[in-house]
C-alpha positions, 0 to 999 in steps of 0.5 A: 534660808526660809523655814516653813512650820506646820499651821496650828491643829486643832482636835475636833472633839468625837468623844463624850470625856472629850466634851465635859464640861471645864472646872471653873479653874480650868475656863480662867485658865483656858480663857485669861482674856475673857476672865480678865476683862470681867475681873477688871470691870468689876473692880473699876465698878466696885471703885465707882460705888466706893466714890459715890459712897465718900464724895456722893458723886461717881468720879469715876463716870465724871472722869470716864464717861464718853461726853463729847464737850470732853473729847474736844477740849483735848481728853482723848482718854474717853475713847476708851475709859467708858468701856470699863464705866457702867452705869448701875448694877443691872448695867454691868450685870447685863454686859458681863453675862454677854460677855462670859456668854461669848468670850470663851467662844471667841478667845478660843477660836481667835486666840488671846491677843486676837481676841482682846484687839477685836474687843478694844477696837471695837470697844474705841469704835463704839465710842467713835460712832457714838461720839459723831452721831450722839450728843449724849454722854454714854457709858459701858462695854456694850460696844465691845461686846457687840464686837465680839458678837460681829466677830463670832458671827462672821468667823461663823459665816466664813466657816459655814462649810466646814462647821456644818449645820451646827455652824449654821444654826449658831449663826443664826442664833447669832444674827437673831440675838444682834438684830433682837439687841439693836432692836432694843437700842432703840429704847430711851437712854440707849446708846445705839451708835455705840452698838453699831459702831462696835459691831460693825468693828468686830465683823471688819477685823474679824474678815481682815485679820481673824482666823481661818480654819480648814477641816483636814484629815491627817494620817494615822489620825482618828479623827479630823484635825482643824487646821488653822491657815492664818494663825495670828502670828501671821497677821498680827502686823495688820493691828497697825493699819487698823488702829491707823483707820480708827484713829482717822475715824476718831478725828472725823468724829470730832469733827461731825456735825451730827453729834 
């Protein structure tokens, strides 16, 4: 016999001690993804800066850095070592302000596991893009941040209705910011396609398996509760199909003859 359960809620906060500000105790624990990824960049970059300090090279972008010559003689691990490579201290400062400015957003509306697939597949998708349209050897999470960015700014988009205008006006911002960032990509020893590609992942994923919400009011209840009709439960097996996609796209990267 199938058994149906009650999709998620979620409370809409109405009162000001609803809206105070988390401890920053409160926001790792309410957001382990996001905190867990800066942890683990910054430690891979403090390892960068120890090797550069003991050999005078950085091995670890020797060995993770995107380089296409790489990539073909069959080092696949590139694809998704460069999202934790940066290539100096206002690099990663810059990539991981982005992502504790967007992280917890996401994490909070797409859930944990959601949210760390949009950001390594869309991170491995940056490398794709830049892997078939660039010669250059790239490095960095901007690919990935800029998933999150895609992602947030579709989840926006699909619910401009039910956020209302400060929905709208996010996602205005949201669009602002992602052009003013491409834009900036067009700078000497920026790697654009990596943008690109990552963003342009964040917005897919987030229309084939993100979530969606719907404002209900529910009895006895004093204020209106979002209820969430896909909850990742439900689409996680959608992972497998667009990790099938991305490897597809790998292997045409290694192909192009644009790069």
């Amino acid at each position: 016999m199938n058994q149906h359960s009650s999709p998620p809620q979620q409370s809409i906060p109405t009162r000001p001690e609803a809206l105070k500000r988390p401890s920053v105790q409160d926001r790792i624990k309410q957001h382990p993804a996001t905190f867990g990824l800066i942890g683990l960049t910054i430690l891979i970059y403090i390892t960068q800066e120890i090797s550069l300090l003991l050999t005078g090279y950085d091995l670890v972008i020797y060995f993770g850095a995107k380089i296409n010559e790489a990539i073909y003689a069959g080092e696949v691990w590139r694809f998704i070592t460069p999202i934790f490579v940066h290539a100096g201290i206002w690099h990663i400062f810059v990539n991981m302000y982005s992502l504790y400015a967007l992280g917890p957003t996401v994490e909070s509306f797409f859930s944990t596991p959601r949210m760390l697939v949009i950001y390594f597949f869309s991170g491995i998708c940056g490398v794709v893009f830049s892997l078939a349209f660039s010669s250059y050897t790239s490095v960095g999470a901007s690919g990935a941040i800029f998933g999150l960015l895609g992602a947030l700014g579709t989840f926006l988009y699909l619910h401009r209705q039910s956020l209302g205008h400060a929905g709208r006006a996010n996602l205005q911002r949201i669009v602002i910011v992602a052009l003013l960032n491409l834009a900036l990509g067009l700078a000497p020893n920026i790697d654009n396609w990596g943008h690109l590609g990552g963003l342009l992942s964040g917005i897919a994923l987030t229309w084939f398996l993100g979530p969606r919400f719907e404002v209900r009011w529910i009895s006895n209840e004093e204020a209106p509760k979002l209820v969430e009709l896909r909850p990742w439960g439900s689409v996680w097996m959608r992972t497998f199909p667009a990790a099938t996609l991305l490897v597809f796209l790998a292997y045409l990267a290694i192909l192009s003859p644009f790069s």
